[in-house]
C-alpha positions as CSV (number, residue, x, y, z in Angstrom):
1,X,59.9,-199.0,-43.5
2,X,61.0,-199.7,-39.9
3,X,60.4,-197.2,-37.3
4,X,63.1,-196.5,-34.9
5,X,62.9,-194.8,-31.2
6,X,66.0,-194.1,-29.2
7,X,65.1,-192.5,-25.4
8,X,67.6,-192.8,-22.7
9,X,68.3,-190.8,-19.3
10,X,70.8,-190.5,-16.3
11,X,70.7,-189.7,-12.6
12,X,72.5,-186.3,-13.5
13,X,69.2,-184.9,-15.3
14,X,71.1,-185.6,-19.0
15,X,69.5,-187.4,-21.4
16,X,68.8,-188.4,-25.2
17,X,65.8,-188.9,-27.5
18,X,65.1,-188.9,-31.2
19,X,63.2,-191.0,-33.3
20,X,64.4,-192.5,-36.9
21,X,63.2,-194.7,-40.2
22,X,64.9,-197.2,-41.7
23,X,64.2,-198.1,-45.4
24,X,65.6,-200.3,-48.4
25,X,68.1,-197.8,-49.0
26,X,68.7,-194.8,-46.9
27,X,67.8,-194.0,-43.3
28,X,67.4,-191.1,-41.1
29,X,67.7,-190.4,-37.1
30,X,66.1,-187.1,-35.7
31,X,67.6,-186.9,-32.7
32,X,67.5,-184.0,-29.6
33,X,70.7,-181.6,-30.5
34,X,73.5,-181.7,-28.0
35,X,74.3,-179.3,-25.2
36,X,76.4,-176.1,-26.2
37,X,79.0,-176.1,-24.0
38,X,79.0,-173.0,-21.3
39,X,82.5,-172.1,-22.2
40,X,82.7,-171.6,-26.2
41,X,85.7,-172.8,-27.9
42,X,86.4,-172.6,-31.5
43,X,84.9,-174.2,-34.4
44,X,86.0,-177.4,-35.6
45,X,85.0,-177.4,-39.0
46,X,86.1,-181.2,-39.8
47,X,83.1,-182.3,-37.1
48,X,78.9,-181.3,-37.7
49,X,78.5,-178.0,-35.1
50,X,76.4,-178.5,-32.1
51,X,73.1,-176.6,-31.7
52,X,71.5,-174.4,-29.6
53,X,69.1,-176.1,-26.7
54,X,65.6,-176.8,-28.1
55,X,66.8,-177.7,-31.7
56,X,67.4,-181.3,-33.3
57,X,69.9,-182.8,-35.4
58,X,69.1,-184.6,-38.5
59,X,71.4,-187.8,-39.9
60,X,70.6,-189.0,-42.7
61,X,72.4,-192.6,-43.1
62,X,72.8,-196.1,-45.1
63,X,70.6,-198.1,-43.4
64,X,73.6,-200.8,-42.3
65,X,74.9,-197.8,-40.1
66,X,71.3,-197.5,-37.9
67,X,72.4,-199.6,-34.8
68,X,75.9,-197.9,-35.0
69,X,74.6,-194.7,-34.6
70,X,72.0,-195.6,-32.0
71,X,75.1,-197.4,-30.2
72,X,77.1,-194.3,-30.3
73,X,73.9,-192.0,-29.2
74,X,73.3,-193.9,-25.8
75,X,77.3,-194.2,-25.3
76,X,76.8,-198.3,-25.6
77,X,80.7,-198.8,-25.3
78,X,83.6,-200.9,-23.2
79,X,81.8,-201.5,-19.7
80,X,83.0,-204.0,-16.8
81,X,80.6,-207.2,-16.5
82,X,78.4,-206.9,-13.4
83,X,80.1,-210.0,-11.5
84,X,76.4,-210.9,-10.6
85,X,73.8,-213.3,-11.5
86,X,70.3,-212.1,-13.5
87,X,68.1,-210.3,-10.7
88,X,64.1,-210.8,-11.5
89,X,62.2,-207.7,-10.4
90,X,58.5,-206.8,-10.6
91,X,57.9,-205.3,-14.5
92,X,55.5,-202.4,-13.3
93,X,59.1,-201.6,-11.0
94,X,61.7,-201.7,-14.0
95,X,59.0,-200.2,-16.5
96,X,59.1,-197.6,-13.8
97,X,62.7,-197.1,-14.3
98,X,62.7,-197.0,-18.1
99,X,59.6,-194.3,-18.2
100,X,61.4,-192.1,-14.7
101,X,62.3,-188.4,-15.1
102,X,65.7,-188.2,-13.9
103,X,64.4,-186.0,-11.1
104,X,62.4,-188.1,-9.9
105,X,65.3,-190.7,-9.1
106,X,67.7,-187.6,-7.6
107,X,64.9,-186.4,-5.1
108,X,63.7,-183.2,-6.7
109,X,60.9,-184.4,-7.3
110,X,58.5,-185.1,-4.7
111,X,56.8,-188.5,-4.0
112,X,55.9,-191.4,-1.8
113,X,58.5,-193.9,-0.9
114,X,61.5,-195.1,-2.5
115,X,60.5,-194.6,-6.6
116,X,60.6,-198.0,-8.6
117,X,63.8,-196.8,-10.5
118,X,65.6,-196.8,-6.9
119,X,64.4,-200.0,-6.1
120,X,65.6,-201.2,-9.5
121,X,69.1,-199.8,-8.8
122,X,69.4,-201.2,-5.7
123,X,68.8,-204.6,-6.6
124,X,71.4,-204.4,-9.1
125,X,73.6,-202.6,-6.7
126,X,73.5,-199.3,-7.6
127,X,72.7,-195.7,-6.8
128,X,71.7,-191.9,-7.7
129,X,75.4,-191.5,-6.8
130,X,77.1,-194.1,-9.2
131,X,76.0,-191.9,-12.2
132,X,73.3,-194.9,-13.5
133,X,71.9,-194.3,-16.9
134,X,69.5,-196.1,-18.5
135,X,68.2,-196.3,-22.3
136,X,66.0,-197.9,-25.1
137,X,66.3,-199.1,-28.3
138,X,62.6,-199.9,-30.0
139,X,61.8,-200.9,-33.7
140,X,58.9,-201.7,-36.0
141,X,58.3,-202.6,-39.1
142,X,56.3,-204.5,-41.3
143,X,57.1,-208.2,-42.1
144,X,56.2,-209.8,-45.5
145,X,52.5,-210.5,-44.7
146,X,52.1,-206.9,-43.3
147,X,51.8,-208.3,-39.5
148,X,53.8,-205.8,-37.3
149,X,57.1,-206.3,-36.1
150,X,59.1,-205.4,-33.1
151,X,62.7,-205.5,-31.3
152,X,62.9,-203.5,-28.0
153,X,66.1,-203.2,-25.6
154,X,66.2,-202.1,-22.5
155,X,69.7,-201.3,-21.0
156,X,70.9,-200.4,-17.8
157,X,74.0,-198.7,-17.8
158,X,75.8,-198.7,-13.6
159,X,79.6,-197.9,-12.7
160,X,79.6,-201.8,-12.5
161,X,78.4,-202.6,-16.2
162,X,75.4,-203.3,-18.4
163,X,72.5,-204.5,-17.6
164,X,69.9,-206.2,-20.1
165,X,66.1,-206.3,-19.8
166,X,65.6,-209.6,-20.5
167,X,62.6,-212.5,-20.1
168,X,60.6,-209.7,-19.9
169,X,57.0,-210.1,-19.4
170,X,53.8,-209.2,-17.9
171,X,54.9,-209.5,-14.2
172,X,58.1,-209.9,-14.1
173,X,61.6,-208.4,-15.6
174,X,65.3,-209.9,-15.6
175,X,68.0,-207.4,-15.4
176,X,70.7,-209.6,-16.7
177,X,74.5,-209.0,-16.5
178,X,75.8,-208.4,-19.9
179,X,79.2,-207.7,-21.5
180,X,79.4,-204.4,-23.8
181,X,79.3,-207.1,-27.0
182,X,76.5,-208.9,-26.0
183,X,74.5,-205.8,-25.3
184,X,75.8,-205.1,-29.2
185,X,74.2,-208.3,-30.3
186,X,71.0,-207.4,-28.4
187,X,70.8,-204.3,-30.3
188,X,71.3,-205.7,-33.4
189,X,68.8,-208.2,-33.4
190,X,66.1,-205.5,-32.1
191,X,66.4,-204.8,-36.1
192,X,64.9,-206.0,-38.8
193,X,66.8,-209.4,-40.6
């Protein structure tokens, strides 16, 4: 059985979690229920409803369809390549961007200094203003021998394009320019064979 975790967030306060297994023959993704919108319009009945705030949705899935519907949760979709090179950064400051509140990047929250996930954005470029987002795609499962597996990404997602978490290690993180299809490709192989 492989374990799935999708979490993801913006500078706007929006954001996305759930969690999800993945077995031989049928999967399922638990996943925080969408926003009602404030102004109620009529019910399509060919789409699945939204739910109230507080509530989750369930999907229940062939496991080949997993990383599509993570892709489509975090919005993974046609981006602009960054025309940049990979920018190292200190890991405590990117791991600091992955694990932010979104208030804490828009300044209502209080704290000392520019927060990692600013310093992040700004070495790629970026701002609170651009409408950044950010997300993460983890997985683990068993291998043959019962030794754990496990696949994380780590995307950055700027007005400019995606960027990747890779080389990743200890002390230091490379935020990589990547095209939408390569960030696909990443996904993919967070899974298992």
């Amino acid at each position: 059985m492989c374990m799935v975790s999708v979490r993801g967030a913006a500078v706007d306060g929006s954001g996305v979690h759930g969690v999800g297994w993945l077995g031989a023959e049928s999967a399922a993704l638990l996943l925080d229920a969408p926003e009602v919108p404030d102004t109620p319009e009529p019910p399509d009945t060919s789409k699945a409803q939204d739910a109230p705030d507080g509530l989750v949705e369930l999907a229940c899935l062939v496991p080949v369809s997993v990383p599509a519907a993570v892709a489509r949760v975090v919005g993974l979709g046609p981006r602009p390549v960054p025309g940049a090179v990979p920018v190292p950064l200190p890991a405590a400051e990117v791991d600091g961007l992955f694990g932010a509140a979104p208030e804490e990047l828009s300044g209502a929250a209080p704290h000392d200094g520019p927060p990692a996930g600013l310093r992040v954005l700004a070495a790629v470029g970026a701002s609170t203003a651009d409408g950044a987002r950010w997300w993460e795609a983890a997985t683990r499962w068993p291998d043959a021998s019962g030794n754990t597996c496990t696949g994380t990404l780590r995307v950055l997602d700027t007005a400019d394009g995606l960027w990747a978490v890779t080389g990743a290690d200890a002390r230091t993180a490379t935020l990589t320019p990547v095209s939408s299809t390569a960030a696909w490709r990443l996904l993919l192989r967070s899974f298992p064979g």
